[in-house]
C-alpha positions in Angstrom: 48.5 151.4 113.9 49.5 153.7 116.9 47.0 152.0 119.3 48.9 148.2 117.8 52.3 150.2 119.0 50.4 150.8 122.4 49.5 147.3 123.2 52.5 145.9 121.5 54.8 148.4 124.4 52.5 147.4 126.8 53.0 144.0 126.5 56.9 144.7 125.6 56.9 146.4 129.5 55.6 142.9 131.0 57.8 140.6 129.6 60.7 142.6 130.1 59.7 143.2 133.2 59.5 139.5 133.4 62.8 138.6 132.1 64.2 141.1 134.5 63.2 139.9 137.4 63.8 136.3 136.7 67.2 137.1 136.3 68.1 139.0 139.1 66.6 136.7 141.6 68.7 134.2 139.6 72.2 135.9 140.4 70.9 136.0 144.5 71.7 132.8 146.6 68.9 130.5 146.6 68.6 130.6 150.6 67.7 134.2 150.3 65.1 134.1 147.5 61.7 132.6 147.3 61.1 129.5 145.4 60.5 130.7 141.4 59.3 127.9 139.0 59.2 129.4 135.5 59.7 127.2 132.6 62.4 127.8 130.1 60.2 127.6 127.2 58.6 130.7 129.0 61.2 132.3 129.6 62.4 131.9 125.8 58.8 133.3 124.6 59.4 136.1 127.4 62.4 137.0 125.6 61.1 136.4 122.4 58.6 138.9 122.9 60.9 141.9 123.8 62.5 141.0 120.3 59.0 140.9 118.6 56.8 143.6 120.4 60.0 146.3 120.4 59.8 146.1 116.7 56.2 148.1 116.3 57.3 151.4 116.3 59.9 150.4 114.2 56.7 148.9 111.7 55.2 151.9 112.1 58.1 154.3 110.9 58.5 151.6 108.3 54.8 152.3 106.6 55.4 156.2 107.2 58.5 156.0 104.8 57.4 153.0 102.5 54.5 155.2 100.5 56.8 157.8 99.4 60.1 155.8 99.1 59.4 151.9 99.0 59.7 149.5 101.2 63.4 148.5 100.5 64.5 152.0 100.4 62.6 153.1 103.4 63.8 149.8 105.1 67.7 150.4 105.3 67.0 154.4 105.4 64.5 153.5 108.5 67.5 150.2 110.1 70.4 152.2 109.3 70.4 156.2 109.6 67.1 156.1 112.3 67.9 155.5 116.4 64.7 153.6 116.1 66.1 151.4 113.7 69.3 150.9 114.9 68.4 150.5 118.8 66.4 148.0 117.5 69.3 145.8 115.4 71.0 146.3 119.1 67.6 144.8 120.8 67.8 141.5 118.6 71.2 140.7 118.5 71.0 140.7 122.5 67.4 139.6 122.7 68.7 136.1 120.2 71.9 135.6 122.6 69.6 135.3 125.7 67.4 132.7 124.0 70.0 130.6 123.4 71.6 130.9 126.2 68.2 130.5 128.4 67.5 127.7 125.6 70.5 125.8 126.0 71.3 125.8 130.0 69.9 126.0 133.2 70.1 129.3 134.6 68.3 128.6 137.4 70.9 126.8 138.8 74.0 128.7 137.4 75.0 132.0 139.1 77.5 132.5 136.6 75.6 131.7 133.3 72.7 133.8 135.2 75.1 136.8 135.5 75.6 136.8 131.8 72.0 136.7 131.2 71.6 139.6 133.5 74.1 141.4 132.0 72.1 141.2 128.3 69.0 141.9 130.1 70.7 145.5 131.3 71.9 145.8 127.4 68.5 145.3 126.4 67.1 148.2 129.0 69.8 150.5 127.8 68.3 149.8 124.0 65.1 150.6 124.8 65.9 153.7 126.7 68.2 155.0 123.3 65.2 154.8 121.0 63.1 157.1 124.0 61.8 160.5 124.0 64.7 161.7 126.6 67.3 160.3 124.4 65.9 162.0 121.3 66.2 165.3 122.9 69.1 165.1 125.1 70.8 162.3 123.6 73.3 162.0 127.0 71.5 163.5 130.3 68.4 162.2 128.6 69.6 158.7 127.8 70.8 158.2 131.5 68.0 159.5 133.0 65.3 157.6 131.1 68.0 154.3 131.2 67.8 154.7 135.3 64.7 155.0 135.2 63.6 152.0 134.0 66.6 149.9 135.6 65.3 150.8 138.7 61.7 149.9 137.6 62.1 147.0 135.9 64.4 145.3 138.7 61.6 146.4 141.4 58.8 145.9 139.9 59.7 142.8 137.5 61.2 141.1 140.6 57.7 141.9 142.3 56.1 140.3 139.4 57.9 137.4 139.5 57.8 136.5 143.0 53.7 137.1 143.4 53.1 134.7 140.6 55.5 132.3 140.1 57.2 131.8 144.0 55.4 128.3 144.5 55.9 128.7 148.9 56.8 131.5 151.2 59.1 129.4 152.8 61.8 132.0 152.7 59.8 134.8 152.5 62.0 136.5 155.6 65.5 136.1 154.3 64.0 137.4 150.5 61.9 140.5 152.3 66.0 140.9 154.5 67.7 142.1 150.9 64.8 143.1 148.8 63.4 145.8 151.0 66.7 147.9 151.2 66.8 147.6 147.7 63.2 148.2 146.7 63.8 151.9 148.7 66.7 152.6 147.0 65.1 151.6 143.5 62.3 153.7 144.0 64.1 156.9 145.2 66.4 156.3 142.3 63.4 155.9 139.8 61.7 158.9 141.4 65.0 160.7 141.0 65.6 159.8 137.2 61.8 159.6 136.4 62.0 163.7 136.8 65.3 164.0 135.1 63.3 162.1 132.3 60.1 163.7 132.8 61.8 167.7 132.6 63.7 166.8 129.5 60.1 165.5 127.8 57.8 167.7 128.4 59.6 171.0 128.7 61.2 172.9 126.2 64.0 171.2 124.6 66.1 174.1 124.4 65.6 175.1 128.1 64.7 171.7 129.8 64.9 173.6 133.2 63.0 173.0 136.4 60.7 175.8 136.0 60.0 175.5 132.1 58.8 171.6 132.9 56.4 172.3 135.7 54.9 175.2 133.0 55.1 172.7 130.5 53.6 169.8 132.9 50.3 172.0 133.8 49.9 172.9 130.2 50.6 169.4 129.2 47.3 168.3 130.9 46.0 169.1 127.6 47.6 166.6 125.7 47.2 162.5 125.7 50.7 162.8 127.2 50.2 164.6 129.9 46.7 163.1 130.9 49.2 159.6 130.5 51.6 161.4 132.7 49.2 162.8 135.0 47.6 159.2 135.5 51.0 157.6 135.9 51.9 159.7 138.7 49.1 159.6 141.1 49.2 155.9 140.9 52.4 155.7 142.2 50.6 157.0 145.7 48.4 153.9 146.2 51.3 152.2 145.1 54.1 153.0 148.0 50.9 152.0 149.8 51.2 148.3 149.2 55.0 148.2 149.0 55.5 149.6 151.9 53.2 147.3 153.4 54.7 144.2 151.8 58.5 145.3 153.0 57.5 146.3 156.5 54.2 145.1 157.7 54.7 141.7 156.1 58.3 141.8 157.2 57.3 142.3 160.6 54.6 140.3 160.8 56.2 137.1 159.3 59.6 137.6 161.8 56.9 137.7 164.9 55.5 134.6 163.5 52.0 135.9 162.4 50.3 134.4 160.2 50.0 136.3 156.6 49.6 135.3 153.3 52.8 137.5 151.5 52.0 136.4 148.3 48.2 137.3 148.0 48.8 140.8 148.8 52.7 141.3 146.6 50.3 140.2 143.2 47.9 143.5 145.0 51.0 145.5 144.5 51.8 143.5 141.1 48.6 144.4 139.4 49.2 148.2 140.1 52.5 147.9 138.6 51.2 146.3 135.9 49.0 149.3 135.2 51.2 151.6 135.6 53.2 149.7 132.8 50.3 150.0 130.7 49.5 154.1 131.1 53.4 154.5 130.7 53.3 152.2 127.3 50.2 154.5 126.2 52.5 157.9 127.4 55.8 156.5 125.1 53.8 157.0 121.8 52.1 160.1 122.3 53.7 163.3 121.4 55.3 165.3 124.5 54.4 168.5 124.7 56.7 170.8 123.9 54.8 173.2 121.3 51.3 172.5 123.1 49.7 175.7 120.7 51.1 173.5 117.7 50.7 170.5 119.2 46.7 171.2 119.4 46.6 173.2 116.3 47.8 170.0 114.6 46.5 166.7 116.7 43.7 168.7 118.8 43.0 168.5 122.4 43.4 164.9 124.5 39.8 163.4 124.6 39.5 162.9 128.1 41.2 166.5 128.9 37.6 167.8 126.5 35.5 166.1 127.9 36.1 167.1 131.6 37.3 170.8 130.8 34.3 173.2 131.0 35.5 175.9 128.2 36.5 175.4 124.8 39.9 174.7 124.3 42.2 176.8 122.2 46.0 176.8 120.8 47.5 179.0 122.7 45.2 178.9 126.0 46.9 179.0 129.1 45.9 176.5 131.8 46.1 177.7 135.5 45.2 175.9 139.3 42.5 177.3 141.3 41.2 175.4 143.8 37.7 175.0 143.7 34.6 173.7 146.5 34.4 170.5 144.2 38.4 170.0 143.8 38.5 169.9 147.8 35.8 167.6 148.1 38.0 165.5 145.8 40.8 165.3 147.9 39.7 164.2 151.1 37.7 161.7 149.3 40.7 160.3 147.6 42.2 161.0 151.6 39.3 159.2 153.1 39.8 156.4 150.7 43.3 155.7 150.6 43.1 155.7 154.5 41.0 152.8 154.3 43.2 151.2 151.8 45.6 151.4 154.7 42.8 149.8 157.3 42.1 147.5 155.3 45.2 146.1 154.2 46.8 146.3 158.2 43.5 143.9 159.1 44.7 142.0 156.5 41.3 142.1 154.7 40.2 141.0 151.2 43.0 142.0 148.7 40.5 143.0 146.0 39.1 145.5 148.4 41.8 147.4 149.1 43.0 147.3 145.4 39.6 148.5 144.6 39.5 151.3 147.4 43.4 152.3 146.1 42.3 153.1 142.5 39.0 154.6 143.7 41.3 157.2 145.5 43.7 157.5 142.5 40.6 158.3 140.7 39.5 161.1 143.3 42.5 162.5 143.4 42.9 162.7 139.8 39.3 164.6 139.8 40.9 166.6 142.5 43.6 168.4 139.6 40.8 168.3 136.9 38.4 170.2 139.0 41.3 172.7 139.5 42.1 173.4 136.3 40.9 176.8 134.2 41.8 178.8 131.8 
């Protein structure tokens, strides 16, 4: 069942990604975005999915409870007294007034009626960040951090989604790139910002949650399917300022000198990565942080990638330290080397696969570069 609830978030992440972006380009004048065509039976299903696929973890509380209590039992004690349960009654109620109203009108051309659909989609980001980890354990630092979080990501990077696949010209590509850049900066500083907030209240001891308790708890973690998730999730953010730098600025500058660029073959580069990274965070959200990581091994064991690249046997208890290594160097100017021509290759405006290709290949290297570093 927990590997259903991963695919199930996974796909939750991409169509509310989806609906996000859709939305906020929506509420912008038409003369400043590019030309979205999205169907509203789409749409609907998009929504419709966030109501569907946010229920799984709810399912799989539900059949933790059911064997000793019954379903009926376990069903109002799971709706009614658990955050999961009730952030979820929140997530349909919204989720069924933005299919109607997406149903029932055009919102494509109706700023106003668009607003109000914006205005459920931030409702339903709020929900999902009250049933989180964060919230769990901080229920009002940790709820804001992990809500800003993904505000910032899901209007960035949905909106990114939305205009590499569904924009059907680049016609105006300038006056879009003139707003969106400003705000893609400050979405990412502020999802940087919050994403630590979040990421210090989940892995480190709940009742210290300091700085210096999470970066213990973030090298210790490294152990755990969390913190490989984590670990993962973080580097690929690198190759991922890559492209949207290069889609703010290059492109930017390229298109106001009147070059000639394809903006939309290399934003659905930077879409894919985002995608990804959806996925490895909707792996992260149903593993166990690690708090208690002698416990936490005792009970669940090691993760399976963490095994089968650490050299010693792995213990409850064990402390985890850096050291860098011959091997961990070579790693890192590989992954240097490589990300470099991710750069070349995506200034000459080369094959888009490529540079995606080189981008993870230096992810990769760089993520040999903190294995090969790690002892105990």
């Amino acid at each position: 069942m927990t590997y259903v609830v991963i695919v199930t978030e996974a796909l939750l992440y991409v169509c509310l990604g989806i609906v996000s972006g859709v939305m906020f380009l929506y509420i912008m004048p038409k003369v400043k975005t590019p030309s979205i065509v999205i169907r509203q039976s789409s749409l609907v299903l998009c929504t419709a999915g966030i109501l569907i696929f946010s229920f799984a973890p709810v399912l799989n509380t539900l059949i933790t409870f059911t064997a000793d209590l019954g379903f009926w039992t376990a069903f109002k004690s799971v709706m009614l007294t658990f955050t999961v349960g009730q952030a979820w009654l929140f997530t349909a109620i919204i989720a069924l007034l933005l299919m109607g109203l997406i149903h029932f009108n055009d919102l494509a051309s109706d700023r106003f009626l668009a607003t109000i659909g914006f205005i459920l989609v931030i409702l339903l980001i709020a929900s999902y960040a009250k049933a989180g980890h964060a919230a769990s354990l901080a229920p009002i630092k940790g709820f804001w951090f992990h809500y800003l979080h993904l505000l910032a990501v899901m209007l960035w990077g949905g909106t990114a989604v939305v205009a590499a696949f569904r924009s059907q010209s680049t016609q105006r590509w300038l006056p879009f790139l003139h707003w969106y850049t400003p705000f893609a900066v400050g979405a990412f500083i502020l999802l940087l910002l919050a994403g630590l907030g979040t990421m210090f209240i989940d892995i480190a001891d709940p009742l210290d949650g300091s700085i210096k308790q999470g970066l213990i708890q973030y090298k210790q973690g490294l152990a755990s399917n969390y913190g490989q998730a984590l670990l993962i999730k973080n580097i690929l953010v690198i190759p991922l300022v890559i492209f949207a730098a290069f889609n703010s600025l290059f492109v930017k500058h390229q298109l106001r000198h009147g070059k000639s660029i394809d903006p939309l073959k290399w934003l659905r580069a930077e879409a894919v990565i985002i995608v990804v990274i959806f996925a490895v965070t909707a792996f992260m959200g149903q593993q166990k942080p690690p708090h208690e990581m002698a416990s936490l091994i005792e009970l669940n064991g090691p993760s399976p990638l963490f095994s089968a690249l650490f050299p010693n046997p792995i213990a409850p208890g064990m402390t985890l330290t850096f050291d860098w290594t011959t091997v961990s160097v070579l790693f890192l100017i590989l992954g240097l080397i490589l990300i470099s021509l991710t750069a070349i290759t995506l200034l000459k405006k080369a094959s888009k696969n490529m540079a995606l290709l080189l981008s993870f290949a230096a992810a990769i290297s760089w993520y040999f570069t903190v294995m090969t570093s790690i002892h105990s």
